[in-house]
Backbone as a chain_set.jsonl record, in Angstrom:
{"seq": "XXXXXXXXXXXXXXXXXXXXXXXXXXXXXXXXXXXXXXXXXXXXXXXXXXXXXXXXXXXXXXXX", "coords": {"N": [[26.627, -47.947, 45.032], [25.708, -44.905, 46.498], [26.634, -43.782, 49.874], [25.394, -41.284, 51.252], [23.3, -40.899, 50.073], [21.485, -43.017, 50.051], [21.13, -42.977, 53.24], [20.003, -40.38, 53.094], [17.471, -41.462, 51.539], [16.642, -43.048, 53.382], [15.578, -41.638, 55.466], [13.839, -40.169, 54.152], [11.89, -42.334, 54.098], [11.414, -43.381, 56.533], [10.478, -40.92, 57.152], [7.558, -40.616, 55.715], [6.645, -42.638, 56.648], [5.92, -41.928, 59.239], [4.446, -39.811, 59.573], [2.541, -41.266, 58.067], [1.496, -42.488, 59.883], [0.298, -40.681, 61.825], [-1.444, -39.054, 60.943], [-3.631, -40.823, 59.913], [-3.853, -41.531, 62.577], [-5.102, -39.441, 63.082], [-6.946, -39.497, 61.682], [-8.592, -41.753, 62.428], [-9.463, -41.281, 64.991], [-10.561, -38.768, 65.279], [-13.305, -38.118, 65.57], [-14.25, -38.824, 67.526], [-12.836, -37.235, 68.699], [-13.661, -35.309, 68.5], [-13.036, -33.757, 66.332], [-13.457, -31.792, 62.959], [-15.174, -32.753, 60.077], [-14.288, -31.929, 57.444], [-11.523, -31.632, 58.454], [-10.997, -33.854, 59.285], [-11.081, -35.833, 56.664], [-9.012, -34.342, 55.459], [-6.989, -35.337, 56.313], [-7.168, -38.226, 56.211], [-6.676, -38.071, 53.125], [-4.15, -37.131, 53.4], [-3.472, -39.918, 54.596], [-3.757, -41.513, 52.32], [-1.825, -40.492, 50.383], [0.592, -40.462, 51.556], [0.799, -43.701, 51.452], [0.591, -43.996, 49.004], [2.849, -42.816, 48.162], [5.046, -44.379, 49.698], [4.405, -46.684, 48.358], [5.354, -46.671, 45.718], [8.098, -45.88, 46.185], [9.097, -47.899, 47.08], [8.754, -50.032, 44.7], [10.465, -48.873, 43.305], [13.068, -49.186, 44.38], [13.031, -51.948, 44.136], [13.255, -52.261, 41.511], [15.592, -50.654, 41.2]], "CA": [[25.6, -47.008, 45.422], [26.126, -43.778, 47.074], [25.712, -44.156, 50.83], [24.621, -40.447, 51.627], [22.035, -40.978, 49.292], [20.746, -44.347, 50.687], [20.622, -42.052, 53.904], [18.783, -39.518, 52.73], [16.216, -42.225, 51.275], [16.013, -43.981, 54.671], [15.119, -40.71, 56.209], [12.259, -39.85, 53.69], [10.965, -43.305, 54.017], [10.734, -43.066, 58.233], [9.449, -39.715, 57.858], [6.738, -40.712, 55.318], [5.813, -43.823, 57.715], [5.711, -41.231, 60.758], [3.163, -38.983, 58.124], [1.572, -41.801, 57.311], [0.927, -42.92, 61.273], [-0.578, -39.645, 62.581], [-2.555, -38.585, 59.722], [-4.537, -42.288, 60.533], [-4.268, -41.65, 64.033], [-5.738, -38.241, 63.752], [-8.754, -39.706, 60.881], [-9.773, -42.236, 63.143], [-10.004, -40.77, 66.35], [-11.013, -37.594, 65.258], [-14.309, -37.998, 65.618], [-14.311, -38.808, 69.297], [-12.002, -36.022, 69.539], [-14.604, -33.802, 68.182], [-13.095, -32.467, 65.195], [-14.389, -31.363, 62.023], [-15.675, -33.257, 59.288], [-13.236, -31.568, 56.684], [-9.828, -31.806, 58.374], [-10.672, -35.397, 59.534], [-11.305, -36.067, 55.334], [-7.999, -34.088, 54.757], [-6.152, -36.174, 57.12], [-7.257, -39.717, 55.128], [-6.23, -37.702, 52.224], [-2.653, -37.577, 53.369], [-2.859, -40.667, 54.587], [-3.618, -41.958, 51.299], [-0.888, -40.125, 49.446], [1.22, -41.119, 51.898], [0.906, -44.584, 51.303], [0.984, -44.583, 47.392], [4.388, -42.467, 47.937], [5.808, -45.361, 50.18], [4.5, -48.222, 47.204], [6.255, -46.038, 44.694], [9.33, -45.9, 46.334], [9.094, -49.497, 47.287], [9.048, -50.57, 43.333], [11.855, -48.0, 42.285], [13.927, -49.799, 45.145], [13.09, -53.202, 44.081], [13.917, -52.32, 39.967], [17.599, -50.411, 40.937]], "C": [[26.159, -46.055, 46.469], [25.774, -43.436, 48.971], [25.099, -42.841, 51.353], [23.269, -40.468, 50.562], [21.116, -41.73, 49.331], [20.372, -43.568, 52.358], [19.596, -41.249, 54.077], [17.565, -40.561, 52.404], [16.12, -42.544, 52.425], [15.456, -42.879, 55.453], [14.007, -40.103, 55.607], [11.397, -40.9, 54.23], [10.394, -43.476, 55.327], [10.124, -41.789, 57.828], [8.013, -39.756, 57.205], [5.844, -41.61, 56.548], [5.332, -43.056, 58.862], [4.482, -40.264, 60.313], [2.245, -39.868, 58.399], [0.516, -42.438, 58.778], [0.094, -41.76, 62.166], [-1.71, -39.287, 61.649], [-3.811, -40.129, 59.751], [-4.675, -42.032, 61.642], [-5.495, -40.566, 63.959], [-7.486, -38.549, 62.689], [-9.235, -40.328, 61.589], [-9.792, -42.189, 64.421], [-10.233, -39.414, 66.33], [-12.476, -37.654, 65.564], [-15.012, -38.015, 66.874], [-13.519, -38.044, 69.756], [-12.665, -34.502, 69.282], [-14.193, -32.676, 66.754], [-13.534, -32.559, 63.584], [-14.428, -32.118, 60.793], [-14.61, -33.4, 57.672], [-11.94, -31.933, 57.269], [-9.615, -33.509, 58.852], [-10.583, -36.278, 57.886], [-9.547, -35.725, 54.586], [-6.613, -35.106, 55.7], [-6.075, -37.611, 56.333], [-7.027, -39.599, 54.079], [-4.937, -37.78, 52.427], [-2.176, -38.413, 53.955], [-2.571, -41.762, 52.994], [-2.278, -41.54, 49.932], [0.543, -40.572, 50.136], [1.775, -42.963, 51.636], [1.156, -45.297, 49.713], [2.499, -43.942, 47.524], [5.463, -43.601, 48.251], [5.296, -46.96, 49.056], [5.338, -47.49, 46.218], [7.612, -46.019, 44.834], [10.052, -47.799, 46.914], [9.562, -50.282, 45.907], [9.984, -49.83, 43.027], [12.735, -48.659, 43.335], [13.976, -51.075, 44.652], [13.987, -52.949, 42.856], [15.376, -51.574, 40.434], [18.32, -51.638, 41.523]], "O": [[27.03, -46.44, 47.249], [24.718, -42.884, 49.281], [24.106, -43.099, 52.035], [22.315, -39.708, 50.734], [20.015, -41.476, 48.844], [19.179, -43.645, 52.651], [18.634, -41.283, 54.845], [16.593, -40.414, 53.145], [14.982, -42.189, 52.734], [14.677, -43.311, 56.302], [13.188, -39.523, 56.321], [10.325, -40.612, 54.762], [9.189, -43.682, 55.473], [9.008, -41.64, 58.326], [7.142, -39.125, 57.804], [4.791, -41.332, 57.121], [4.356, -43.487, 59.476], [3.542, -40.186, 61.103], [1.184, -39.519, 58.916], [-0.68, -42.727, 58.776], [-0.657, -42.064, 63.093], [-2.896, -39.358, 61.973], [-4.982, -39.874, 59.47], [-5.819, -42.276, 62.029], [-6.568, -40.69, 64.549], [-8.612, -38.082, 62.857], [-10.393, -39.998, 61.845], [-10.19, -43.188, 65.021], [-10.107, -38.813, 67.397], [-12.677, -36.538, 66.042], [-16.038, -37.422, 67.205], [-13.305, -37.95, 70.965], [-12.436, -33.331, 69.588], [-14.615, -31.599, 66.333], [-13.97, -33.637, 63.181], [-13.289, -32.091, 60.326], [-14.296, -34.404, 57.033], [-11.197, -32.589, 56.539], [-8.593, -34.194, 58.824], [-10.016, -37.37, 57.912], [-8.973, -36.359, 53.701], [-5.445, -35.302, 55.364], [-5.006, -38.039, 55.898], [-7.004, -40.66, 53.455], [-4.353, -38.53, 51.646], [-0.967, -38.415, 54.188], [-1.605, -42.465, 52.696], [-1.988, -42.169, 48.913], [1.486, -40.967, 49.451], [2.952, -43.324, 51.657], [1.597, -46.379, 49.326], [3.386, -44.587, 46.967], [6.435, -43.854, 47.539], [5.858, -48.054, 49.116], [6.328, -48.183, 45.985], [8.353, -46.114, 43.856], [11.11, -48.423, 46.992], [10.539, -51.032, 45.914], [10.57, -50.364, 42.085], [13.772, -48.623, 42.673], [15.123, -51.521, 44.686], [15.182, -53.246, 42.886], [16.363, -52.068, 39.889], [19.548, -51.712, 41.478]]}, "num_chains": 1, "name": "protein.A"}
């Protein structure tokens, strides 16, 4: 296996997790932070895509 390429994956997969930790931070304390109804909705939206990206890449790691 190619190690700049195992690189590069380890650096999507922290930056998804770092995605996937503010975009939660910011849905559930948005609301005591006062903000709006919509971007606190689009926030649990990318945490949710976040989190199917990191199971997806989880099973294509297990099968290579």
């Amino acid at each position: 296996m190619n190690d700049t390429k195992n690189a590069g994956g380890t650096m999507v997969t922290a930056a998804l997790w770092l995605v996937l930790l503010v975009s939660a931070a910011t849905n559930s304390i948005g609301q005591f932070a006062g903000l709006d109804w919509t971007f606190r909705m689009a926030a649990g939206a990318v945490s949710v895509v976040c989190i199917v990206l990191l199971i997806v890449r989880y099973i294509a790691r297990r099968k290579a």
